[in-house]
C-alpha positions in Angstrom: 18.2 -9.4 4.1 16.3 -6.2 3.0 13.5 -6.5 0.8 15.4 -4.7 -1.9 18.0 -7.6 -2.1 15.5 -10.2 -2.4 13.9 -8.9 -5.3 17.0 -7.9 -7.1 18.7 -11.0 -6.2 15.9 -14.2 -6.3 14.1 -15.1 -9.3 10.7 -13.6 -8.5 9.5 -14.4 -11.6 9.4 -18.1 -11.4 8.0 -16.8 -7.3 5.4 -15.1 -9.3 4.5 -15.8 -12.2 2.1 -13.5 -14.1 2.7 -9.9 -14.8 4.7 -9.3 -11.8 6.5 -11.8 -12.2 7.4 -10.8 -15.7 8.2 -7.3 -14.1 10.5 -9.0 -11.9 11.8 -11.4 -14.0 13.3 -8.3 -16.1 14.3 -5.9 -13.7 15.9 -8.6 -11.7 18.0 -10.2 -14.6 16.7 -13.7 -14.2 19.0 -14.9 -11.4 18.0 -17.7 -9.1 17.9 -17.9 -5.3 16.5 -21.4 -4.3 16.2 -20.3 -0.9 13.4 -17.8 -2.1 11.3 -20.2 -4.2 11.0 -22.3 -1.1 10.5 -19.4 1.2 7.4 -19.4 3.5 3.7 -17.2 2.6 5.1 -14.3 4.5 8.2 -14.1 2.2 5.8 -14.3 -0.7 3.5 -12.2 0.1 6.6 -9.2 0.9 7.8 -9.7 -2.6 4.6 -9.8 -4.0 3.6 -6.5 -2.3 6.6 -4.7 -3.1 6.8 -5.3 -6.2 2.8 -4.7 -7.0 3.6 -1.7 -5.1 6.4 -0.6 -7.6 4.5 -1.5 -10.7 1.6 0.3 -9.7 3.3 3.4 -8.0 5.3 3.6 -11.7 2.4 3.3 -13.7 0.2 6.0 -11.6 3.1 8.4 -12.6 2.5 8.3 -15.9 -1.3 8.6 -15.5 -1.1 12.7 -15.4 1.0 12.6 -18.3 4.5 13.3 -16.4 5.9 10.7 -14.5 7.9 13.4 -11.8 10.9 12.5 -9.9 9.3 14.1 -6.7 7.0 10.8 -6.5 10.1 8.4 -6.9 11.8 10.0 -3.7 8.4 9.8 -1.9 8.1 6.1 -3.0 11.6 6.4 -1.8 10.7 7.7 2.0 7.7 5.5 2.4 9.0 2.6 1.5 12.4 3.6 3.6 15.0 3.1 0.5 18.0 3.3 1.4 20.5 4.6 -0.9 22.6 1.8 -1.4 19.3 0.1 -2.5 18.2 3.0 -5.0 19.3 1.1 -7.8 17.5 -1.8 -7.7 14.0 0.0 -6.5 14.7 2.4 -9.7 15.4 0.0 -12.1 11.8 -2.1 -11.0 10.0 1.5 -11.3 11.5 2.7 -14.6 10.5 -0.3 -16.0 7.0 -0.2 -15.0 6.5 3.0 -15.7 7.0 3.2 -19.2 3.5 3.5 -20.1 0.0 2.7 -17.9 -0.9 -0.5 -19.7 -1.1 -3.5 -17.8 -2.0 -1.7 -14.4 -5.2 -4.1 -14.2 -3.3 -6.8 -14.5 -1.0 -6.1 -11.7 -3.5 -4.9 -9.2 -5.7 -8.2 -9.8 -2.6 -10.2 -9.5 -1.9 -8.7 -6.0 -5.1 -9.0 -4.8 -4.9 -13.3 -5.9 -1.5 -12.9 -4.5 -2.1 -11.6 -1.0 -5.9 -12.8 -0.7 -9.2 -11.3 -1.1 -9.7 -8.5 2.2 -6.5 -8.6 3.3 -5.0 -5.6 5.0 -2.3 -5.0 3.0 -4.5 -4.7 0.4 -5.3 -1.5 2.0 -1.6 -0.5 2.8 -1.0 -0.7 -0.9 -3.8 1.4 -1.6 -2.7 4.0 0.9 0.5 4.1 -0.1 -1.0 5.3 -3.8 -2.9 7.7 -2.4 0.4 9.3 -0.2 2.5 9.1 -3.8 0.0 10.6 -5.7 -0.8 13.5 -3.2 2.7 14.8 -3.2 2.1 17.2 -6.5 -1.7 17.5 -6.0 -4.2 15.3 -7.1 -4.8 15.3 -11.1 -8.4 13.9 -11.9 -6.3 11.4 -14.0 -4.7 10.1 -11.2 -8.0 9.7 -9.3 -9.4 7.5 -12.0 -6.4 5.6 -12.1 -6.8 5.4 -8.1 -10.6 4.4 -8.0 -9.7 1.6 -10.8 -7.2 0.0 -8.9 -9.6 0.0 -6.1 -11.8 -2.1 -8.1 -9.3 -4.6 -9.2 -7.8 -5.1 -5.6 -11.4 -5.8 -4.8 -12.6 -2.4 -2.7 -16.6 -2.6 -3.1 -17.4 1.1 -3.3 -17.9 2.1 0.1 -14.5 1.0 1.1 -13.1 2.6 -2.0 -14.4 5.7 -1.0 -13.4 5.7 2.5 -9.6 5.1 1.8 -10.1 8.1 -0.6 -11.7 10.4 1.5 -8.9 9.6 4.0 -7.0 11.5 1.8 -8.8 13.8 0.1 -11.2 14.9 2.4 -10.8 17.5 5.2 -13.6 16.7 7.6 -11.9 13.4 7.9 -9.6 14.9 10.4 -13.0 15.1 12.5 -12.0 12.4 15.4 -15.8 11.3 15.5 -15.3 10.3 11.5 -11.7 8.6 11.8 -13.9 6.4 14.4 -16.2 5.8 11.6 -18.8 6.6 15.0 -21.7 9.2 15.1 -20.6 12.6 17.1 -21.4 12.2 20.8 -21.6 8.1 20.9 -21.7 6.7 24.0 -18.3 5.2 25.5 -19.3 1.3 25.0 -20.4 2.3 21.2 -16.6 4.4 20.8 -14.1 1.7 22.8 -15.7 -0.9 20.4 -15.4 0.8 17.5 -11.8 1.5 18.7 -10.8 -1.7 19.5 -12.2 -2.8 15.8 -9.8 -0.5 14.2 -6.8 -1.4 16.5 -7.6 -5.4 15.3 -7.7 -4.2 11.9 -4.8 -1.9 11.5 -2.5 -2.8 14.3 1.5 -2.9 12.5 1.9 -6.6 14.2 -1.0 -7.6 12.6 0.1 -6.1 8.8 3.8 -7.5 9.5 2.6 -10.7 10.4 0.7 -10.7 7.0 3.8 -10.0 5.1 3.9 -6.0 4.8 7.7 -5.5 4.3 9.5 -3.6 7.8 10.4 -1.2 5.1 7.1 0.1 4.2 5.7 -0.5 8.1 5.5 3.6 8.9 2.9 3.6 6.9 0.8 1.2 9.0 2.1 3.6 12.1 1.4 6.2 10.9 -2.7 5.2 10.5 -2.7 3.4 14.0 -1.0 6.7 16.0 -4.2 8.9 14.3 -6.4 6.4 15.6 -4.8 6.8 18.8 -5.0 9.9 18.3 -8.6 10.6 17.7 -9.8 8.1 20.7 -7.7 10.6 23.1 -9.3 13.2 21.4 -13.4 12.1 22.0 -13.1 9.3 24.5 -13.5 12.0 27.4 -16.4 13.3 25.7 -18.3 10.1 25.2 -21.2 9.8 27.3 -20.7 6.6 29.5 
């Protein structure tokens, strides 16, 4: 079952509870699907992230002033929609976006809902950024962002590199998306390699609960880290 048909079909509300679940509980209609309630973490922790993601997706929209329909059909492609499934992610983000209050809410309820440091913390984060960066950045919209870091529990440094992964140029400098000095040695870049592999891997974030739906995004990041250890590891010095 997709993740689309879970939360359109199950009562994720009473999964829930809180804001998100009151999200749910609306957009879904209230119906009940046992099966659900009694479902595993993993399960959870999908229909908790996909719905966060929603709310706070639909709530970022309005933070410029105009919610556009161009950051819908990117929510759309990251989150791999498929059209007979439009309906029910539209309904979830119409709702939400109505107006930005209650964003705090839902970005401290993800963050009790899928755990303090988790990774998919981070993938939700990410996927903001990607959504908001499809009609520029509005300063608005980077206030909004740097909030909702706060609430999902980013200290500031980790707030800021997320953001600069967007927003800043020099981060497609190899040596930087290694988070190592230019011209480390080779033991100094494999490690710091093999921490980002262990961090960021896809298994790893699936295995946590990030939806298959939304997993490109978690690709995406681990083939430019592949990416930028071809790039410097045959200029380390061993």
């Amino acid at each position: 079952m997709s993740i689309w048909a879970s939360i359109a079909g199950a009562a994720v509300g009473a999964l829930l509870g809180g804001p998100l679940g009151a999200l749910a509980g609306a957009a879904a209609g209230g119906a009940v699907d046992l099966g659900l309630r009694r479902a595993a973490s993993p399960e959870r922790r999908r229909v908790a992230f996909t719905i966060a993601a929603i709310a706070l997706a639909a709530k970022m929209a309005r933070a410029d002033g105009e919610a556009s329909a161009a950051e819908f059909v990117t929510f759309q492609r990251l989150f791999k929609v498929e059209a007979g499934e439009t309906e029910n992610a539209r309904r979830f983000y119409d709702l939400a976006k109505q107006s930005m209050a209650g964003f705090e809410a839902y970005a401290e309820q993800a963050r009790g809902l899928l755990g303090q440091g988790s990774p998919l913390l981070e993938d939700l984060l990410d996927a903001l950024w990607l959504i908001a960066a499809v009609d520029g950045f509005h300063p608005a919209e980077i206030a909004y962002l740097d909030q909702v870091a706060a609430r999902l529990g980013f200290d500031a440094a980790d707030a800021a590199r997320v953001r600069a992964r967007h927003t800043d140029p020099a981060e497609d400098d190899p040596w930087a998306i290694l988070g190592v000095t230019p011209g480390a040695d080779a033991a100094t870049l494999r490690r710091a390699y093999h921490d980002l592999v262990r961090r960021y891997h896809p298994d790893r974030h699936l295995a946590e609960g990030v939806p298959t739906e939304f997993i490109r995004v978690t690709e995406a990041r681990m083939a430019v880290i592949n990416g930028a250890y071809a790039r410097v590891s045959g200029k380390a010095n061993a």
